[in-house]
SEDO-299365 format. One record per residue (C-alpha): residue in three letters; y, x, z; residue number from 1. Coordinates in nm, 4 decimals. Each point is the difference from the previous one (the first is absolute). Layout:
<nodes>
ALA Y X Z NUM $
...
</nodes>
This chain:
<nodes>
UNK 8.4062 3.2506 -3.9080 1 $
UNK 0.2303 -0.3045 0.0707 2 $
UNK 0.2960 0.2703 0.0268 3 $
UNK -0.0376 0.0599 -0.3827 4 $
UNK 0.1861 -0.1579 -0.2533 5 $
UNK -0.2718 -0.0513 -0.2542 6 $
UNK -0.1780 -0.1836 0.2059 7 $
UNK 0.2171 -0.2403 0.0465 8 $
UNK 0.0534 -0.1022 -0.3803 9 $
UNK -0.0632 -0.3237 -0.1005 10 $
UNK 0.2015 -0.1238 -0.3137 11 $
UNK 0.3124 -0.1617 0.1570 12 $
UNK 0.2302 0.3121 -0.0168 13 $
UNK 0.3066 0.0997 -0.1064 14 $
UNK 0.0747 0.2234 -0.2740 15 $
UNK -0.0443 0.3542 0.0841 16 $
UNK 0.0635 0.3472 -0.0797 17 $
UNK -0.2520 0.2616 0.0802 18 $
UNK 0.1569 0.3872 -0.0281 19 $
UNK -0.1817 0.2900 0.1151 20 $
UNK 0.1432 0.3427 -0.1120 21 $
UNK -0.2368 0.2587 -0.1961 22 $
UNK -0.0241 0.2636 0.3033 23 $
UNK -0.0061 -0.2201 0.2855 24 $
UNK -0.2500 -0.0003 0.2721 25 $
UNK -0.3499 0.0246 -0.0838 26 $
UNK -0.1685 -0.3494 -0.0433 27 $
UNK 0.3314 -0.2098 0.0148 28 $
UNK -0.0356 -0.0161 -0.4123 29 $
UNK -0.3416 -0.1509 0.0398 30 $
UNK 0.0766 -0.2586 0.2781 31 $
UNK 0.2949 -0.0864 -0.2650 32 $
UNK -0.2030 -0.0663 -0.2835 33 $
UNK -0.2353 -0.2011 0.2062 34 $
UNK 0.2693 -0.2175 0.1356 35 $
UNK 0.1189 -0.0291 -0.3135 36 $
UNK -0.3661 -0.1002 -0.1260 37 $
UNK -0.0452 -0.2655 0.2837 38 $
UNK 0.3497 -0.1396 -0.1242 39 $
UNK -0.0535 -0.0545 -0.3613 40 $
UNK -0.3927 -0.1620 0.0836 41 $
UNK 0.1780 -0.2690 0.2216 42 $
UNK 0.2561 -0.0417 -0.2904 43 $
UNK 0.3451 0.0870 0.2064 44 $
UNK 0.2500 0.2210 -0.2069 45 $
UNK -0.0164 0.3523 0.0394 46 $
UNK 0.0841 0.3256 -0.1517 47 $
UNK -0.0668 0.3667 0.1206 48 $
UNK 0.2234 0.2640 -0.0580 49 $
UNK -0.0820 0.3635 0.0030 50 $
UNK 0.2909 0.2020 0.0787 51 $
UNK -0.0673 0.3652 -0.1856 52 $
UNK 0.1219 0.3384 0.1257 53 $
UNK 0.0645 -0.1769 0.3555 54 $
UNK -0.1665 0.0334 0.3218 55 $
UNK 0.0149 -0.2609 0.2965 56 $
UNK 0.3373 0.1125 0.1777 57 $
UNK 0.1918 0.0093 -0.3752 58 $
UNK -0.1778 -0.3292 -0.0797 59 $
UNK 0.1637 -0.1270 0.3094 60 $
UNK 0.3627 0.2101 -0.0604 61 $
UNK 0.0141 -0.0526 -0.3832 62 $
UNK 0.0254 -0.3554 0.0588 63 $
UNK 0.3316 0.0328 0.1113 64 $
UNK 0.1353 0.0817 -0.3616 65 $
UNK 0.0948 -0.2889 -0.1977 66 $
UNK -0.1537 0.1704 -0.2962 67 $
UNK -0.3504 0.0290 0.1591 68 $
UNK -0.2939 -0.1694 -0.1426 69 $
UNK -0.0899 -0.2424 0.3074 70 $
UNK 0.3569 -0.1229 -0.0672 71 $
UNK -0.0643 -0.1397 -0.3267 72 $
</nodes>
């Protein structure tokens, strides 16, 4: 439990930028959203991105294009 991010949210934070790609890993879209959740209830900026028709190794490669979403 004190490994995880979300529990470690408390309102000071950074803005961040939450991505998770339509086919990745089971779960990792849920712990997104929830760390996502916990952000916005302790009022730090943050928005989540889904990344359609990608999977966690092309959310990871696509990146690399200056054209790609999470480059915006």
């Amino acid at each position: 439990k004190k490994a995880s991010p979300v529990e470690h949210v408390t309102g000071n934070h950074p803005p961040f930028l939450i991505a998770y790609a339509e086919a990745d890993y089971p779960k990792l879209d849920d712990l997104a959203k929830e760390m996502h959740a916990a952000l916005k209830k302790a009022d730090s900026p943050a928005d989540l991105l889904v990344c359609k028709k990608r999977n966690h190794i092309t959310i990871i490669t696509g990146f690399l294009d200056p054209a790609d979403p999470l480059n915006k």
